[in-house]
N, CA, C and O atoms as CSV, one atom per row, in Angstrom:
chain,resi,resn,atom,element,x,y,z
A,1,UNK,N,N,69.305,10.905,35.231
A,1,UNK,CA,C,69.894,11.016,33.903
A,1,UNK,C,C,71.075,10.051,33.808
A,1,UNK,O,O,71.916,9.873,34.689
A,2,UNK,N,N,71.024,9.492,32.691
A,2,UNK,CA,C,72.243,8.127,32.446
A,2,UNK,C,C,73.270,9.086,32.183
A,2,UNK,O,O,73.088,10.265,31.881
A,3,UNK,N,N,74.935,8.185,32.392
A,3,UNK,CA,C,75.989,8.728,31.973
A,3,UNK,C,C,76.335,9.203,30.576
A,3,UNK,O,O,77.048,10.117,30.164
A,4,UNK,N,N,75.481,8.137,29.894
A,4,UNK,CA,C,75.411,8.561,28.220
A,4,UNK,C,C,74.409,9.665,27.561
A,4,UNK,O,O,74.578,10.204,26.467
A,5,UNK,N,N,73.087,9.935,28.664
A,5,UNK,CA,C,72.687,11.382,28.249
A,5,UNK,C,C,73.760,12.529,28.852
A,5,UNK,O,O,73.860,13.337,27.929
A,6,UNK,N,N,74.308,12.823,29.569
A,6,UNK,CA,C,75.009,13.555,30.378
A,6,UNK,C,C,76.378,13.875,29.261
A,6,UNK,O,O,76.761,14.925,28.746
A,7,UNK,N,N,76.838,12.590,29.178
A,7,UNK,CA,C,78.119,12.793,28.184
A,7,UNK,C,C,77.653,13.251,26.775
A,7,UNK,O,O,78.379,13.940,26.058
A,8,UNK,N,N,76.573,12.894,26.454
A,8,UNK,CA,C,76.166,13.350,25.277
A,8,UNK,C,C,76.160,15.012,24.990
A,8,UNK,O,O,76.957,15.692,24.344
A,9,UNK,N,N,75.069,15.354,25.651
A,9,UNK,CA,C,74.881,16.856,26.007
A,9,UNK,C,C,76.127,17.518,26.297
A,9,UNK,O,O,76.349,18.558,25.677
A,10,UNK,N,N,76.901,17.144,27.049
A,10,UNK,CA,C,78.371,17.731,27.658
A,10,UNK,C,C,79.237,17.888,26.007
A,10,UNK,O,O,79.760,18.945,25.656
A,11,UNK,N,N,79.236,16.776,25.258
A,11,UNK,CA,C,79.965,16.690,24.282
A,11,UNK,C,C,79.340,17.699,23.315
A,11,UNK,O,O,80.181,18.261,22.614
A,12,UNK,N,N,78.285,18.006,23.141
A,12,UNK,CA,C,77.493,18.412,22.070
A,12,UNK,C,C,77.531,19.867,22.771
A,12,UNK,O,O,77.549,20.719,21.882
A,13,UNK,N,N,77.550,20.478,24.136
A,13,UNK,CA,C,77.725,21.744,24.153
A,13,UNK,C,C,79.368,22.536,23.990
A,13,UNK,O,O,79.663,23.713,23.786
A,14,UNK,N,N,80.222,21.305,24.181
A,14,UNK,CA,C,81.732,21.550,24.276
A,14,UNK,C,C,81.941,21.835,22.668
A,14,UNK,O,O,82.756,22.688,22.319
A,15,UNK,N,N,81.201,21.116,21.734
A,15,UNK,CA,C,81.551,21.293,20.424
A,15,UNK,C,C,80.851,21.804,19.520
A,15,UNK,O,O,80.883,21.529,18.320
A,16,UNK,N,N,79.707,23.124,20.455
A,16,UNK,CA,C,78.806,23.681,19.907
A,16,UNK,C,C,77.929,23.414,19.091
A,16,UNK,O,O,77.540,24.232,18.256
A,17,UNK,N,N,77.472,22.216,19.201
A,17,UNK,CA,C,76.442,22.130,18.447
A,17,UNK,C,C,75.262,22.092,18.695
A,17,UNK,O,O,74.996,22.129,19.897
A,18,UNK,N,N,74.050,22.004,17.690
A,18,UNK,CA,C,72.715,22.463,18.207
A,18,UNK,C,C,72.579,21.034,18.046
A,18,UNK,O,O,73.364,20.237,17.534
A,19,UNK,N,N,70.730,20.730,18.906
A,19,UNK,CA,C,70.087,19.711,19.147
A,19,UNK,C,C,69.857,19.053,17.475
A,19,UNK,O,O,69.933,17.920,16.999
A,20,UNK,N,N,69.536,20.456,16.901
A,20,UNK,CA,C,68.929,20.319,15.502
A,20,UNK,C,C,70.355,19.704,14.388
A,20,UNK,O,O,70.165,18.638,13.803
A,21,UNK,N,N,71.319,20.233,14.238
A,21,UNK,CA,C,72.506,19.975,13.842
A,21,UNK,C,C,72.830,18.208,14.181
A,21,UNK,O,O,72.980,17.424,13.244
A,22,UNK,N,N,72.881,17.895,15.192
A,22,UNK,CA,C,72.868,16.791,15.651
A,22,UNK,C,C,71.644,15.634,15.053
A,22,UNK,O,O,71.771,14.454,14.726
A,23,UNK,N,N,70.621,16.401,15.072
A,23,UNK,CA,C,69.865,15.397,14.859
A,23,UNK,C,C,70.021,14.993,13.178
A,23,UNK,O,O,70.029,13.887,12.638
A,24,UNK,N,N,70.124,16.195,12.676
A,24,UNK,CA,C,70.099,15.688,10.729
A,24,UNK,C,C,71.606,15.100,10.788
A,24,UNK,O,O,71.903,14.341,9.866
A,25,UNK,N,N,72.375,15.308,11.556
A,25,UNK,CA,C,73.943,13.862,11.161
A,25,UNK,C,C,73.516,13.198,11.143
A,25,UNK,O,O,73.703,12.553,10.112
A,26,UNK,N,N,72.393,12.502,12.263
A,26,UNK,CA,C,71.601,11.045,12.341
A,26,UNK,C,C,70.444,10.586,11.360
A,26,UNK,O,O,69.905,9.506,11.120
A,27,UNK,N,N,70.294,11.950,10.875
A,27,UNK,CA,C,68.953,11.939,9.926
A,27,UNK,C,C,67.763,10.825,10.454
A,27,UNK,O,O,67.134,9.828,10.100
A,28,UNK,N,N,67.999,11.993,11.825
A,28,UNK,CA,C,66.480,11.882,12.832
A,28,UNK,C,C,65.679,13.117,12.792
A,28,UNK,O,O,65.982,14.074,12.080
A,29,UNK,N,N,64.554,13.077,13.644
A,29,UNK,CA,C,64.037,14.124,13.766
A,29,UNK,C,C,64.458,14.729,15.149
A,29,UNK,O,O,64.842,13.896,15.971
A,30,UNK,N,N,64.452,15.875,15.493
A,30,UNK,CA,C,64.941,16.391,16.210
A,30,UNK,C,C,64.567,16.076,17.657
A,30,UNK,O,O,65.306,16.108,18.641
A,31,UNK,N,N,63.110,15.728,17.578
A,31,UNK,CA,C,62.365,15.315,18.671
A,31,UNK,C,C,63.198,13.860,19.122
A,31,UNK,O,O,63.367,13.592,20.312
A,32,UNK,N,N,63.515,13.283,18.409
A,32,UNK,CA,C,64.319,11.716,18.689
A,32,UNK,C,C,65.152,11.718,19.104
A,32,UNK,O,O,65.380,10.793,19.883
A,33,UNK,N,N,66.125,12.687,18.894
A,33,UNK,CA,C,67.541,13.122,19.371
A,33,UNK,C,C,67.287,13.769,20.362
A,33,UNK,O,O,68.383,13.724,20.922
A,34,UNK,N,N,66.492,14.489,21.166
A,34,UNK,CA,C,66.195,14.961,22.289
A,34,UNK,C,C,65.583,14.217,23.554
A,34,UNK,O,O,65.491,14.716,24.676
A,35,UNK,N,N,65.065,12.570,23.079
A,35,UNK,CA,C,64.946,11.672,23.545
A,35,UNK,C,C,66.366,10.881,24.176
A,35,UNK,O,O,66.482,10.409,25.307
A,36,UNK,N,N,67.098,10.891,23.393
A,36,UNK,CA,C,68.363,10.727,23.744
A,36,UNK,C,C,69.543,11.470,24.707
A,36,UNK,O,O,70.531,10.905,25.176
A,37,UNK,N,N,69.170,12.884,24.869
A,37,UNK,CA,C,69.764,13.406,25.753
A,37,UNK,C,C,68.550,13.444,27.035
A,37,UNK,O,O,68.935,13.722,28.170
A,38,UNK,N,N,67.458,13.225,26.846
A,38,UNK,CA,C,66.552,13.027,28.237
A,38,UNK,C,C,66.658,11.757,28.942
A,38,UNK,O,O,66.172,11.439,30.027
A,39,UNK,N,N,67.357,11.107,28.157
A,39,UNK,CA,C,67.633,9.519,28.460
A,39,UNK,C,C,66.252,8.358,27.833
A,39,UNK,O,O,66.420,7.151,27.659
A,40,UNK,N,N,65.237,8.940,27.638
A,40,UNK,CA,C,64.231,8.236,27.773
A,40,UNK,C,C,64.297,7.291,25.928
A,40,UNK,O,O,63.367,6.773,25.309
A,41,UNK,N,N,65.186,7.362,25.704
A,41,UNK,CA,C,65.533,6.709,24.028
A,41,UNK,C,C,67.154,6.453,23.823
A,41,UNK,O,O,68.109,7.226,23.902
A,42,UNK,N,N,67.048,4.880,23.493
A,42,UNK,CA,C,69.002,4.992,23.264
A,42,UNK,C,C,68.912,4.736,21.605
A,42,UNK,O,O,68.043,4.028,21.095
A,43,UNK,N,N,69.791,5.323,20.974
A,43,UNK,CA,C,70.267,5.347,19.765
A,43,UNK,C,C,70.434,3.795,19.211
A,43,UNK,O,O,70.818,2.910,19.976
A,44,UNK,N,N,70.119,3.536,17.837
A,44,UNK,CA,C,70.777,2.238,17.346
A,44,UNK,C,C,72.114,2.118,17.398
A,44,UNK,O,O,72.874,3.028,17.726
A,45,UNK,N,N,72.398,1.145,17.119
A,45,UNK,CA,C,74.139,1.065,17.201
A,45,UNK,C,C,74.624,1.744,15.904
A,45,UNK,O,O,75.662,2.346,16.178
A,46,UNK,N,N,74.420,1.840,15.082
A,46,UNK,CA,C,74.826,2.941,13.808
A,46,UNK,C,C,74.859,4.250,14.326
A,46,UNK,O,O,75.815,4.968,14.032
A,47,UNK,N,N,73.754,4.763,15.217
A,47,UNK,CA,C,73.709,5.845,15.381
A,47,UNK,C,C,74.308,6.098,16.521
A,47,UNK,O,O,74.633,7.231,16.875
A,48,UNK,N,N,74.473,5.189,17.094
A,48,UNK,CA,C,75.841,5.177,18.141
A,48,UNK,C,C,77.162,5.656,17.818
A,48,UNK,O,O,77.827,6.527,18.379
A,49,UNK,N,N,77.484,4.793,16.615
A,49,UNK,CA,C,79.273,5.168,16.079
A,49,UNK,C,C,79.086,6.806,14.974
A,49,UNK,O,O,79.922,7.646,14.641
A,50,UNK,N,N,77.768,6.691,14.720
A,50,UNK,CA,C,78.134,8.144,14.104
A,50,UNK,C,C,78.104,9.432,15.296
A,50,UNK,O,O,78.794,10.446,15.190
A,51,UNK,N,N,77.457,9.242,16.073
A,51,UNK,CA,C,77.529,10.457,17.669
A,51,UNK,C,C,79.214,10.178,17.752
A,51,UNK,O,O,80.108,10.956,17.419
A,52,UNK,N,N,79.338,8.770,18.322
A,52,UNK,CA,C,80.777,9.009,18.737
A,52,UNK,C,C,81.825,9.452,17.554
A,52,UNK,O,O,82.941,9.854,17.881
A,53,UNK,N,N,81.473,9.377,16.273
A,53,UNK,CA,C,83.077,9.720,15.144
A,53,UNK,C,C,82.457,11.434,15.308
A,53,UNK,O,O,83.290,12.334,15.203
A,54,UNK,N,N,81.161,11.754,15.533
A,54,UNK,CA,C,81.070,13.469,15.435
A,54,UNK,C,C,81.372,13.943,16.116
A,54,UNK,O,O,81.644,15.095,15.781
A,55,UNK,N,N,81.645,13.586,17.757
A,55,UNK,CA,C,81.992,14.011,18.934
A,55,UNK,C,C,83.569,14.186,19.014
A,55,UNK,O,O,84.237,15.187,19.274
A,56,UNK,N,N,83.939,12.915,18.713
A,56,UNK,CA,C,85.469,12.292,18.389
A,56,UNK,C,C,85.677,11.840,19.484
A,56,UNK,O,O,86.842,11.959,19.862
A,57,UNK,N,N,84.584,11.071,20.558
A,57,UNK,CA,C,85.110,10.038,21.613
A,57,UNK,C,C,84.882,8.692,20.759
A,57,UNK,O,O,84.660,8.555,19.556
A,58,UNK,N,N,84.999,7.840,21.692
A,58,UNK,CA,C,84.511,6.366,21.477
A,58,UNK,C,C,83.307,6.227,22.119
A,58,UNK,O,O,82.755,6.765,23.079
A,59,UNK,N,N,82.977,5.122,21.116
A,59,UNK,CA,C,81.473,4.549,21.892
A,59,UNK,C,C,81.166,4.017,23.600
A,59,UNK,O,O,80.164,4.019,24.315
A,60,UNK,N,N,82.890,3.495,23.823
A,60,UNK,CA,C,83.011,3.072,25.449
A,60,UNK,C,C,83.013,4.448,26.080
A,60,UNK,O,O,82.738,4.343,27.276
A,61,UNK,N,N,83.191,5.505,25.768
A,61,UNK,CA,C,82.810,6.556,26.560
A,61,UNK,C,C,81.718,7.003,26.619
A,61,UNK,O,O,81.171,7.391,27.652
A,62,UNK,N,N,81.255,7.009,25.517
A,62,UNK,CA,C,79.755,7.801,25.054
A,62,UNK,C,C,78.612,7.069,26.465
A,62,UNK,O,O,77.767,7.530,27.233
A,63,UNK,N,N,79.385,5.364,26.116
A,63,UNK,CA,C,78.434,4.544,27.028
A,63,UNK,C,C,78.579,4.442,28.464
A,63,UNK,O,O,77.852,3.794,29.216
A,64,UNK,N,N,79.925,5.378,28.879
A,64,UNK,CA,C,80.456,5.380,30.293
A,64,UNK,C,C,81.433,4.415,30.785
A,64,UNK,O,O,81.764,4.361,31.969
A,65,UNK,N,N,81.940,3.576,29.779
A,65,UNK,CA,C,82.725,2.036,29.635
A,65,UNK,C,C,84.030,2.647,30.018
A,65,UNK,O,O,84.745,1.920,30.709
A,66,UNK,N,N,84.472,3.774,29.731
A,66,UNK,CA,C,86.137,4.321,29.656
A,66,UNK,C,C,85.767,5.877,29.397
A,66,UNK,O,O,84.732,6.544,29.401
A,67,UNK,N,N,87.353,6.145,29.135
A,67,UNK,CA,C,87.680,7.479,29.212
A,67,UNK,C,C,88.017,7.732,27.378
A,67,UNK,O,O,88.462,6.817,26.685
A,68,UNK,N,N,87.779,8.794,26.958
A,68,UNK,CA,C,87.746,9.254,25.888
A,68,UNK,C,C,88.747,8.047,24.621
A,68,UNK,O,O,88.838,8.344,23.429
């Protein structure tokens, strides 16, 4: 598992949210966004900065680059 599925999931259980919740911010399907925490799918870069402004890290964290 990549640092960015790991941080993802970590972020998304710290701030209670569901898989499903997550996925309509991205206005994905849920199955896509679950690709993303299995690692096996990385997000566009849009859907990059909207995970990180919902989370409230940065994208260099999300991606393992730095610290929050």
């Amino acid at each position: 598992m990549s640092i960015f599925s790991k941080r993802l999931i970590e972020l998304r259980k710290l701030n209670k949210y569901t898989q499903r919740y997550m996925a309509t911010l991205l206005d994905i399907k849920q199955s896509s966004y679950l690709r993303y925490e299995n690692g096996t799918a990385e997000p566009t870069h849009a859907n990059l900065v909207k995970l990180a402004d919902a989370l409230d890290v940065s994208t260099d964290y999300l991606l393992g680059r730095g610290e929050y």
